[in-house]
PAROLO-466551 format. One record per residue (C-alpha): residue in three letters; x, y, z. Coordinates in nm, 4 decimals. Example, Ala and Ser with C-alpha at 12.3 -4.5 7.8 and 13.67 -1.06 7.14 Angstrom:
BEGIN
SITE	ALA	1.2300	-0.4500	0.7800
SITE	SER	1.3670	-0.1060	0.7140
END
This chain:
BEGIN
SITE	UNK	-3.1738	9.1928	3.1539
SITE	UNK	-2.7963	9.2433	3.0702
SITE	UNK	-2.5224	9.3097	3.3077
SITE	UNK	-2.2823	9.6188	3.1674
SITE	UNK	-1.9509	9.5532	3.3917
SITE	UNK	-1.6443	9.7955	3.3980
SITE	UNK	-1.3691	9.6558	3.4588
SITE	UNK	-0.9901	9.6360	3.6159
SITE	UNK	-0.7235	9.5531	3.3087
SITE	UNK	-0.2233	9.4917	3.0338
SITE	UNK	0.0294	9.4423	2.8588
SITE	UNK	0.0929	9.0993	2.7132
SITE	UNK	0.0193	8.8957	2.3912
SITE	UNK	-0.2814	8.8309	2.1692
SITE	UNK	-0.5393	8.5298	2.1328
SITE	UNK	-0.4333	8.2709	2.3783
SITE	UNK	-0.5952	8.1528	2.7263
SITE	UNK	-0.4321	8.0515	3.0529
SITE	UNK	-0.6100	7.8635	3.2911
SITE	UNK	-0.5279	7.8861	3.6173
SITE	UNK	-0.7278	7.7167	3.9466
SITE	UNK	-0.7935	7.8230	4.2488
SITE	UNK	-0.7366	7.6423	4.6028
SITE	UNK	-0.9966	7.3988	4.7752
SITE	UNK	-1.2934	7.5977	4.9898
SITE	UNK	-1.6210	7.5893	5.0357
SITE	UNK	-1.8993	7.6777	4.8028
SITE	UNK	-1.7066	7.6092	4.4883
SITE	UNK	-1.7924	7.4318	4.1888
SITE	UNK	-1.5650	7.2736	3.9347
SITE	UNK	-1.6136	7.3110	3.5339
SITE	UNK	-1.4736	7.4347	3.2321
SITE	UNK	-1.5270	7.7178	2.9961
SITE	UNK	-1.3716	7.7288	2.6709
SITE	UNK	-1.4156	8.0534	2.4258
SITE	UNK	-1.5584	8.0110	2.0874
SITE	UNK	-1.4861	8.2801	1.7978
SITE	UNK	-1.2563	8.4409	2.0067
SITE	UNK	-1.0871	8.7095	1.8559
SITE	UNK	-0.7439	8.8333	1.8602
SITE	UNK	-0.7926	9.2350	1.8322
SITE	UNK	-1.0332	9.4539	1.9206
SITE	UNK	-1.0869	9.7781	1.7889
SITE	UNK	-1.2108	10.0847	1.9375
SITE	UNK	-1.5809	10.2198	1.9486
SITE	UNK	-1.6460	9.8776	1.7531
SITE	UNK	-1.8666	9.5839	1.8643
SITE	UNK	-1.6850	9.2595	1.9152
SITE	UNK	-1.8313	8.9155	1.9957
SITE	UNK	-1.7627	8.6021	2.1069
SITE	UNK	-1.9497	8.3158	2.2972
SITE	UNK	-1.8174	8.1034	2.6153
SITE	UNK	-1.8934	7.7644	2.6246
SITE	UNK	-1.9503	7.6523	3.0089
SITE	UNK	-1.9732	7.3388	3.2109
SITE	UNK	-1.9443	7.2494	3.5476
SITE	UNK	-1.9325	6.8704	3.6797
SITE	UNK	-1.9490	6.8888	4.0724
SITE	UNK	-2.0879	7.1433	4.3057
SITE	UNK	-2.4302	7.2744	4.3610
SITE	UNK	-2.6651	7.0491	4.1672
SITE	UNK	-2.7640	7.3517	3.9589
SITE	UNK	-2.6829	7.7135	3.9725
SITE	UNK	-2.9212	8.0006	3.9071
SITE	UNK	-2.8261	8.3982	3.7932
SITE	UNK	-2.4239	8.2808	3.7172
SITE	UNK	-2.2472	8.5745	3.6025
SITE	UNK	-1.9351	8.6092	3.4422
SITE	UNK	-1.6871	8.7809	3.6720
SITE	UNK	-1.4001	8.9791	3.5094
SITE	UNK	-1.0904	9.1419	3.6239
SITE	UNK	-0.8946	9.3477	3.3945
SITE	UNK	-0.5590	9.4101	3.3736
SITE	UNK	-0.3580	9.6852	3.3607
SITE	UNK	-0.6040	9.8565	3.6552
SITE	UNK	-0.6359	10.2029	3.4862
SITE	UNK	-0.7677	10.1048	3.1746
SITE	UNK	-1.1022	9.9608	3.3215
SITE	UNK	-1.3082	10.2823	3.2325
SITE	UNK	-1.2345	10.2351	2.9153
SITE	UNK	-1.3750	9.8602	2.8392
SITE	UNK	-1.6633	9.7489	2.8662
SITE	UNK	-1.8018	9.3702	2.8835
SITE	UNK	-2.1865	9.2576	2.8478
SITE	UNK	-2.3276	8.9339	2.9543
SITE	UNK	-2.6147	8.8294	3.0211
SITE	UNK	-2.6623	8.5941	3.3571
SITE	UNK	-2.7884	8.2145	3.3170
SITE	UNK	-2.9097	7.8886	3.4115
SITE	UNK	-2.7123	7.5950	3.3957
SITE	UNK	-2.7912	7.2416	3.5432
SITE	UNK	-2.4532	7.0177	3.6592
SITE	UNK	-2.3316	6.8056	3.3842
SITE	UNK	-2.4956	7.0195	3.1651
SITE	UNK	-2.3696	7.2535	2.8707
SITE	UNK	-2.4268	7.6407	2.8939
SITE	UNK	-2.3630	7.8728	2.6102
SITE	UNK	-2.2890	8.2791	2.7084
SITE	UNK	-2.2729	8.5243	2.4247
SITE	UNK	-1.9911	8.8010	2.4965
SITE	UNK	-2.0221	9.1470	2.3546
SITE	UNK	-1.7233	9.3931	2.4456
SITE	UNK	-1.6074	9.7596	2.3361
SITE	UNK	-1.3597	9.9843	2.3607
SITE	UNK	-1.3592	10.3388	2.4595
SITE	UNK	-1.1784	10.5246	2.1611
SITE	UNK	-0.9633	10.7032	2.4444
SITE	UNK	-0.7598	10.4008	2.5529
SITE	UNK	-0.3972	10.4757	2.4980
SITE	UNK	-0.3078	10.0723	2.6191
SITE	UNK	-0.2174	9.8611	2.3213
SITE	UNK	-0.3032	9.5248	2.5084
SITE	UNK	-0.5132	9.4193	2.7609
SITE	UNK	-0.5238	9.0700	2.9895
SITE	UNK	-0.9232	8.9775	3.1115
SITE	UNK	-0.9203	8.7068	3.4297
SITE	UNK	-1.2666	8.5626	3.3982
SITE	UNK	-1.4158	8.4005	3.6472
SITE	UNK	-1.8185	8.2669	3.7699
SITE	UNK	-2.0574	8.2843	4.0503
SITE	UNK	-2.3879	8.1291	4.0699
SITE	UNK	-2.6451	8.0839	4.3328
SITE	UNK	-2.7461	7.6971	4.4217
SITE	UNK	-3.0311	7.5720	4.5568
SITE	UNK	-3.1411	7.8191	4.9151
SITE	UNK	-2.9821	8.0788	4.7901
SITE	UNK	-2.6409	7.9379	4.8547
SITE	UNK	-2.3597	8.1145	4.6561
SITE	UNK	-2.1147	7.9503	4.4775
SITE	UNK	-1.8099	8.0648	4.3233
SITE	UNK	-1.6298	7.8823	4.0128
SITE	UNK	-1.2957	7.7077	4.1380
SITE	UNK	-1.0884	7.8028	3.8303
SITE	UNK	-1.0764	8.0899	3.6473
SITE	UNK	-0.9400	8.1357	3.2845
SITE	UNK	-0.7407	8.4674	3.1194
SITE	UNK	-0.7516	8.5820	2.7525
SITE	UNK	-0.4895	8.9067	2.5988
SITE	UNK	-0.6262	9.1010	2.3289
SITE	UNK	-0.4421	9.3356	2.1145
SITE	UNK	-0.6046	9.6789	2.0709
SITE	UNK	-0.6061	9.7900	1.6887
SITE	UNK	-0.4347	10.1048	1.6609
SITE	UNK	-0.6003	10.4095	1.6057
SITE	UNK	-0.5976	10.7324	1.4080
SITE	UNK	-0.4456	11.0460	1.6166
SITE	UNK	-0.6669	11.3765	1.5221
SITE	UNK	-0.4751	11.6682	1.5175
SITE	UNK	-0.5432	12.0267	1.4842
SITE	UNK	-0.4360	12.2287	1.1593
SITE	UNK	-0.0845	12.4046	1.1899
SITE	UNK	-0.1254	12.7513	1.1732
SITE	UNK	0.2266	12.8827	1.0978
SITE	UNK	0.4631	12.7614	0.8887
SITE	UNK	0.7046	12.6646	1.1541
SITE	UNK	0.4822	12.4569	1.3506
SITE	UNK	0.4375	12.2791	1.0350
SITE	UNK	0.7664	12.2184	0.9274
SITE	UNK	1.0261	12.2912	1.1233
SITE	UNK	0.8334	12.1961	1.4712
SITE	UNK	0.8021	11.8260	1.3943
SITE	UNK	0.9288	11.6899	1.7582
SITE	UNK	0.6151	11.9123	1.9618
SITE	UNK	0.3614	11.7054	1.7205
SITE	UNK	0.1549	12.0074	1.8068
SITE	UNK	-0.0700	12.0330	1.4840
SITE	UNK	-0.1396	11.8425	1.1640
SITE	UNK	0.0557	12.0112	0.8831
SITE	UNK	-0.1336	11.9484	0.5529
SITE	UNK	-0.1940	12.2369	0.3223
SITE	UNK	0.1882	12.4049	0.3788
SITE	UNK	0.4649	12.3857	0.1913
SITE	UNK	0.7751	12.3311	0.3304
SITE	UNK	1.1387	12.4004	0.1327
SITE	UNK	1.2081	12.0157	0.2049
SITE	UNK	0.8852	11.8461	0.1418
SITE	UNK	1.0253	11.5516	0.3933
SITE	UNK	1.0025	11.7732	0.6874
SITE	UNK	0.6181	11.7388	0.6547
SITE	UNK	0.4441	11.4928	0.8282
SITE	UNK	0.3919	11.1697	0.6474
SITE	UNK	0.2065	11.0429	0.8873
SITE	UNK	0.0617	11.2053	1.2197
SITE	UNK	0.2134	10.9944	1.5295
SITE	UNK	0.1968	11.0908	1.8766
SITE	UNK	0.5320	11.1183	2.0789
SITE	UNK	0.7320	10.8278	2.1533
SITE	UNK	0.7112	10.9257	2.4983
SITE	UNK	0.3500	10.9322	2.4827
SITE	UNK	0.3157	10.5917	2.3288
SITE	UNK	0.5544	10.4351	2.5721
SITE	UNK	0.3571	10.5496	2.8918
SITE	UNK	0.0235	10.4315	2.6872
SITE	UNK	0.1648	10.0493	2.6954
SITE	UNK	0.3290	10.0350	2.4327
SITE	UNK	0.6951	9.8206	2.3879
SITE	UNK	0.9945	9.9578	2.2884
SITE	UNK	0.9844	9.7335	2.0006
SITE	UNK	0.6488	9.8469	1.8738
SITE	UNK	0.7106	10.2579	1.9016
SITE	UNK	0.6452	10.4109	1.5801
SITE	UNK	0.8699	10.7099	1.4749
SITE	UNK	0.7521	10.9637	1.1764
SITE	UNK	0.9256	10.9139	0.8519
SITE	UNK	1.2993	10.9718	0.8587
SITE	UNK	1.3362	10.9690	1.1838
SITE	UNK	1.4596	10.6672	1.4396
SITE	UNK	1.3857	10.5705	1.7544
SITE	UNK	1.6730	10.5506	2.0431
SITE	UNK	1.6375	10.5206	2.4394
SITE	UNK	1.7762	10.8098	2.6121
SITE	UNK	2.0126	10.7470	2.9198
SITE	UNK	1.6884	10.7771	3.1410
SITE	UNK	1.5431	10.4706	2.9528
SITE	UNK	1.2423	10.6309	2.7940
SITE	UNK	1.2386	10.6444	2.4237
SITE	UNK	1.3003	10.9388	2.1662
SITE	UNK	1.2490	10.9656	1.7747
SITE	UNK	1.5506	11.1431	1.6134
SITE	UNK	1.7424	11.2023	1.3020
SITE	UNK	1.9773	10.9001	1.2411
SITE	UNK	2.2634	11.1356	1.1474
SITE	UNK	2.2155	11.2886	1.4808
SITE	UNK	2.2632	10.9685	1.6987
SITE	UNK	2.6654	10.9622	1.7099
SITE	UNK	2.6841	11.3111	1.8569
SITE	UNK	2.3663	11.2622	2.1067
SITE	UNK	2.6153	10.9665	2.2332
SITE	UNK	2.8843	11.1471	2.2740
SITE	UNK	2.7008	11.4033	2.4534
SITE	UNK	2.5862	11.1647	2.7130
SITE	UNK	2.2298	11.2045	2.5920
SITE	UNK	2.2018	10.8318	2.4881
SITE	UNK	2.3731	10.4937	2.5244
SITE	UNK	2.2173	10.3228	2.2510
SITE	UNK	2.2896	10.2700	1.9094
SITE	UNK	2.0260	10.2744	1.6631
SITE	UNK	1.7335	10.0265	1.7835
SITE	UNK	1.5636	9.8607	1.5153
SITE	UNK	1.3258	9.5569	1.6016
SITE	UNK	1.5688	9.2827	1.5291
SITE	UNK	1.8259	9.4457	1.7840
SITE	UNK	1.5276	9.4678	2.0777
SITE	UNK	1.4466	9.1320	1.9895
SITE	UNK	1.8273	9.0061	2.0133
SITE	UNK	1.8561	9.1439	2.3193
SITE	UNK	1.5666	9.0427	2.4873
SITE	UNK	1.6664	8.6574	2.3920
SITE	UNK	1.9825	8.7570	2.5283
SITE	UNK	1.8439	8.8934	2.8422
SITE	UNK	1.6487	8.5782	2.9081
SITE	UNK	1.9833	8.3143	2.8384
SITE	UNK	2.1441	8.5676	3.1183
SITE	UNK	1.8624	8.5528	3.3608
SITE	UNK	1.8416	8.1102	3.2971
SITE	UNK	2.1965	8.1344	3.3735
SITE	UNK	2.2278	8.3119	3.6291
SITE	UNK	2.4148	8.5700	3.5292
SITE	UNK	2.3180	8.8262	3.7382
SITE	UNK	2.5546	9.1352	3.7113
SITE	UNK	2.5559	9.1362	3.2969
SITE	UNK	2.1968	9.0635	3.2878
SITE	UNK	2.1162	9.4132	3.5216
SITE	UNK	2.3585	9.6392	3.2935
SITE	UNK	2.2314	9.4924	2.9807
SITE	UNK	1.8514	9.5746	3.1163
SITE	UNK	1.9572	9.9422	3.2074
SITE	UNK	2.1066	9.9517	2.8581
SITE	UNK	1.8177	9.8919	2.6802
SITE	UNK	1.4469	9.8957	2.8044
SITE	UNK	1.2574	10.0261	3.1630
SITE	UNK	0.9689	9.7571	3.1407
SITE	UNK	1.0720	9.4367	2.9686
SITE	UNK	0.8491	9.1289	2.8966
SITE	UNK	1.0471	8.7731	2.9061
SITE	UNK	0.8695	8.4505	2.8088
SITE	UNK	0.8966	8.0934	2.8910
SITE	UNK	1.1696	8.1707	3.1651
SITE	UNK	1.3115	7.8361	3.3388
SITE	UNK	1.5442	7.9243	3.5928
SITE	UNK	1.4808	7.6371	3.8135
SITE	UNK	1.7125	7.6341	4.1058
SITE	UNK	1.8944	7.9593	3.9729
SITE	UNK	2.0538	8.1992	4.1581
SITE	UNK	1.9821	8.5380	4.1469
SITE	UNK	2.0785	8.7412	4.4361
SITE	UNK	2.0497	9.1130	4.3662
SITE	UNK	1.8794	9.0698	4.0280
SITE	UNK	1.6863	9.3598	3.9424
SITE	UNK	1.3405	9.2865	3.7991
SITE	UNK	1.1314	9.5711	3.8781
SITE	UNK	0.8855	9.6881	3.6075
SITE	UNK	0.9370	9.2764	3.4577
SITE	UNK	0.7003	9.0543	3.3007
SITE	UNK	0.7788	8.6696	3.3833
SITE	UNK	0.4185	8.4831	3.3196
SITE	UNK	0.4439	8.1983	3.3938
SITE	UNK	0.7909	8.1650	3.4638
SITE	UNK	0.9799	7.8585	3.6295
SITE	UNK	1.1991	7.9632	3.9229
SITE	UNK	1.1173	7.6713	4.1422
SITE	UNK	1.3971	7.6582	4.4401
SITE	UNK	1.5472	7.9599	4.2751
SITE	UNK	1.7226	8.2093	4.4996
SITE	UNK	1.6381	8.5891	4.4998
SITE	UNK	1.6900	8.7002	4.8443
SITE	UNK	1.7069	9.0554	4.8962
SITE	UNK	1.6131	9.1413	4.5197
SITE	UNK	1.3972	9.4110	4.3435
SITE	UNK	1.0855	9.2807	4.2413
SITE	UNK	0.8708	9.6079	4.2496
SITE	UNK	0.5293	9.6441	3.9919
SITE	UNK	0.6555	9.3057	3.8523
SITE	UNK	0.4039	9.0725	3.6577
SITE	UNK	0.4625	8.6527	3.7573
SITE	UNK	0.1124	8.5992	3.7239
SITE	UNK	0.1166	8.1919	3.7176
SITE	UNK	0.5098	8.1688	3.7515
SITE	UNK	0.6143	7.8716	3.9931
SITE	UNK	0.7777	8.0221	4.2755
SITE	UNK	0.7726	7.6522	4.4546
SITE	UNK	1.0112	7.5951	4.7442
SITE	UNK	1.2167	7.9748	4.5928
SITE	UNK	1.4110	8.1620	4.8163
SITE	UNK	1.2455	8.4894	4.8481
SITE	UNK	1.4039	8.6380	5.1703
SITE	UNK	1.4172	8.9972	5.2078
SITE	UNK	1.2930	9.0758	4.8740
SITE	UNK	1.1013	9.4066	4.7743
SITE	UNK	0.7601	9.3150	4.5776
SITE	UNK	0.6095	9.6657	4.5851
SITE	UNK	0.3156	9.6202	4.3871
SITE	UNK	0.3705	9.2843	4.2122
SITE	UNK	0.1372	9.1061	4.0592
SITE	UNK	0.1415	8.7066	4.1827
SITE	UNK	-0.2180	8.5993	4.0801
SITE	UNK	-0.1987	8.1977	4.0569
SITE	UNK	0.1956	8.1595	4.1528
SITE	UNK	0.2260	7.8455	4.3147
SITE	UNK	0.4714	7.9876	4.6264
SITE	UNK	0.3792	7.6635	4.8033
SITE	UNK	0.6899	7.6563	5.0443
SITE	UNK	0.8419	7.9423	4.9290
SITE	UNK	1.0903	8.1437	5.2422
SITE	UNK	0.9313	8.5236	5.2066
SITE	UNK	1.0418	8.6027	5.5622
SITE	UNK	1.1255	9.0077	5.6190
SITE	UNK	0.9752	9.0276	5.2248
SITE	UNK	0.7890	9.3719	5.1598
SITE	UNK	0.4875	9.2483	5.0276
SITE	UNK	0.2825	9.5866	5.0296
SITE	UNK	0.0261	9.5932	4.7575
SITE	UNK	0.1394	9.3259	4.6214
SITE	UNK	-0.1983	9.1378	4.4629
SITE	UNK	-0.2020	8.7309	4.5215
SITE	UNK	-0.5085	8.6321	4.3942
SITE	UNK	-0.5733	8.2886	4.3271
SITE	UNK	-0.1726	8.2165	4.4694
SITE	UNK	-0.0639	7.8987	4.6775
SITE	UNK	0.0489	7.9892	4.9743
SITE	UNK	0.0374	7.6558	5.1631
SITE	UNK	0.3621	7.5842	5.3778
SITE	UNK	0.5216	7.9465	5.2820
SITE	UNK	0.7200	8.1178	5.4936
SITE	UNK	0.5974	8.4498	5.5517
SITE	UNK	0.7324	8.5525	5.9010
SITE	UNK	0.7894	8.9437	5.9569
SITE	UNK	0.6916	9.0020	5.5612
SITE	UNK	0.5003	9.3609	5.5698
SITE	UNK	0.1226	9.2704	5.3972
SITE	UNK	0.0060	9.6453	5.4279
SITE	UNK	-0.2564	9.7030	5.1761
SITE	UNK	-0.2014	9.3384	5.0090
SITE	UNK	-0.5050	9.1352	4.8509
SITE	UNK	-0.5682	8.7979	4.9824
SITE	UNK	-0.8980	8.7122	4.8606
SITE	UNK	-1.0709	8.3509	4.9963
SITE	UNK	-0.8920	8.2075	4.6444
SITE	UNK	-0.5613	8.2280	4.8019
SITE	UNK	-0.4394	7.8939	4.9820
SITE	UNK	-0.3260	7.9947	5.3247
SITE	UNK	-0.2713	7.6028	5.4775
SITE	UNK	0.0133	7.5601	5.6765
SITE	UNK	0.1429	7.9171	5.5832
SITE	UNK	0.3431	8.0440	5.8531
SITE	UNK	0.2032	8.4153	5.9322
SITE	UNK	0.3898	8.4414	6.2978
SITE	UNK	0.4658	8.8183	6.3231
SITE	UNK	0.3217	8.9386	5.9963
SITE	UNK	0.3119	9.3443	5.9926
SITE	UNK	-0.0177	9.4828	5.8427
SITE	UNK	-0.2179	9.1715	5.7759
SITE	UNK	-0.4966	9.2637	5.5505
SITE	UNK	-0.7008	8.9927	5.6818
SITE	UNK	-0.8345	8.9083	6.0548
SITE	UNK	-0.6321	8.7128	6.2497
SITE	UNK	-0.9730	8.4508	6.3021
SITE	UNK	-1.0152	8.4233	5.8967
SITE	UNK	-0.6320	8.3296	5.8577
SITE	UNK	-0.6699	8.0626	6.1120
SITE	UNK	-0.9858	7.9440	5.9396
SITE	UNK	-0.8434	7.9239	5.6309
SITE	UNK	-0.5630	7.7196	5.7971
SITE	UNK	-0.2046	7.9688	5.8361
SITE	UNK	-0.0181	7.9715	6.1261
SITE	UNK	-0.0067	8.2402	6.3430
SITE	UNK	0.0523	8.3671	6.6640
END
């Protein structure tokens, strides 16, 4: 019998795999699973297949009914994808091979998606077992065809362009160019779907700017120099070059420390922003603002960001190590597998904030506010100081088990 599961879900790149582990407990088991025909895009209302190859070396001395566990990032877009497997049996040392089949509802608007895959198994008794790593794949979602109604008037069709209200073929227009070329949802739209700044399409003869309120707009390019003046936009004309150029140049700031440049330049162009391969080890950054950032796997070990803005942030495996983290606003961030061993997150307002599979041994989390946080058992709590804590999502007797300090 197959198992249909719906899943949580983002935004990231295509076709690679991070690995991340998970701390020391009981009932683990330790392995590998690599993915074989893995595919870089997946289209909507199509089949798509791949196959997992699986092996675990210590643990139970065989597991029974392992199912693949998977998380799905960004959360909304669960509803919409859907992953079949079928549960197995696997002996230790042995080599297991899981077919994958996955679709997409048509109704998705996010262009990406990031899937943390994980195992549990039962052993011998009916002891469960959990795998002690998990591993992450991003796949782009094809782009698909907007459907339209027809115009019915002649202005909708031509002179109506910005509402994208109807499909115009079949009127004429005195300029031919004001018809559609193409049908494309708003900019707007498309932005709030998922998609970068860099990758919002504009109909035909028009160009995309961000407004002063940081969302994005399509209009004429002859238009630009008197929106600007008006107040209605800061930017020049964006092509993907320039958004690329800046984002480098957004990344040497951050690496440098350049704190003050590197939050007007943000404002300036983008409201989310993705930076890669970030090393900003023992950087400081007082009064950065990063909210709505993507750092994966960013270096900031014994950087300082005391008192910053870290709200709906993504460092999913960044290395916080030993980082100075006092008094800073997480809202919402996404941590899973940040190594935060030692890390000072005293008065921090860690509400929602997710830490799956996060080292937390030796941190400093005195007087941090945990209200509706997720610490799962994959979360290493040795040594972490908890003294104080408001709204610990956990009971007091499972923190001590799992070996924090606390009062």
């Amino acid at each position: 019998m197959k198992y249909l599961i719906i899943f949580l879900v983002l935004n990231g790149f295509a076709g690679f795999i991070i690995p991340q582990a998970f701390s020391a407990s009981e009932n683990l088991f330790t392995g590998t699973a690599t993915f074989e025909r893995l595919p870089t895009t997946i289209s909507p209302n199509s089949t798509t297949q791949f196959e997992i190859k699986f092996q675990y070396t210590e643990g139970a001395y065989s597991l029974s009914n392992v199912t693949t566990i998977v998380d799905i990032t960004p959360y909304d877009a669960a509803s919409f994808v859907h992953f079949d497997a079928e549960p197995f049996h696997v002996d230790q040392n042995s080599i297991a091979r899981i077919p994958v089949t996955i679709t997409v509802d048509p109704d998705i608007e996010y262009k990406k998606i990031f899937l943390n895959i994980s195992y549990a198994g039962m052993g011998l008794y009916d002891v469960p077992f959990k795998s002690s790593w998990s591993d992450s794949i991003i796949f782009d979602i094809s782009p698909k065809e907007k459907s339209l109604p027809f115009c019915t008037s002649d202005r909708t069709a031509c002179f109506d362009q910005d509402g994208y209200k109807c499909d115009p073929r079949g009127w004429e227009c005195e300029n031919p160019i004001d018809i559609f070329s193409k049908v494309i949802i708003s900019p707007l739209k498309q932005f709030k779907g998922g998609t970068r700044i860099d990758k919002i399409q504009c109909s035909e003869s028009l160009q995309m700017i961000l407004k002063t309120s940081g969302t994005p707009a399509c209009v004429k390019p002859e238009s630009i120099e008197k929106l600007r003046e008006r107040g209605w936009t800061n930017s020049k004309i964006i092509s993907d070059e320039l958004v690329r150029e800046k984002i480098l140049e957004l990344t040497e700031l951050l690496e440098n420390g350049q704190v003050t440049e590197f939050n007007e330049l943000r404002t300036e162009i983008v409201t989310f922003l993705l930076l890669e391969r970030v090393d900003a080890v023992g950087v400081n950054l007082d009064g950065i603002n990063l909210e709505n950032t993507a750092l994966p796997g960013a270096d900031l070990r014994n950087a300082t960001l005391k008192n910053t803005n870290i709200r709906k942030a993504d460092l999913s495996n960044a290395n916080l190590q030993n980082a100075d983290l006092e008094g800073a606003d997480l809202y919402h961030a996404k941590l899973w597998g940040v190594n935060l061993q030692g890390a000072n997150l005293q008065n921090a307002n860690l509400k929602e904030v997710s830490l799956r599979s996060a080292d937390l041994s030796n941190a400093n989390l005195q007087n941090a506010d945990l209200e509706g946080a997720d610490i799962p058992i994959t979360v290493n709590l040795s040594n972490t100081d908890l003294r104080n804590v408001k709204n610990l999502p956990i009971s007091v007797e499972d923190a001590k088990e799992r070996g924090a300090i606390i009062d």
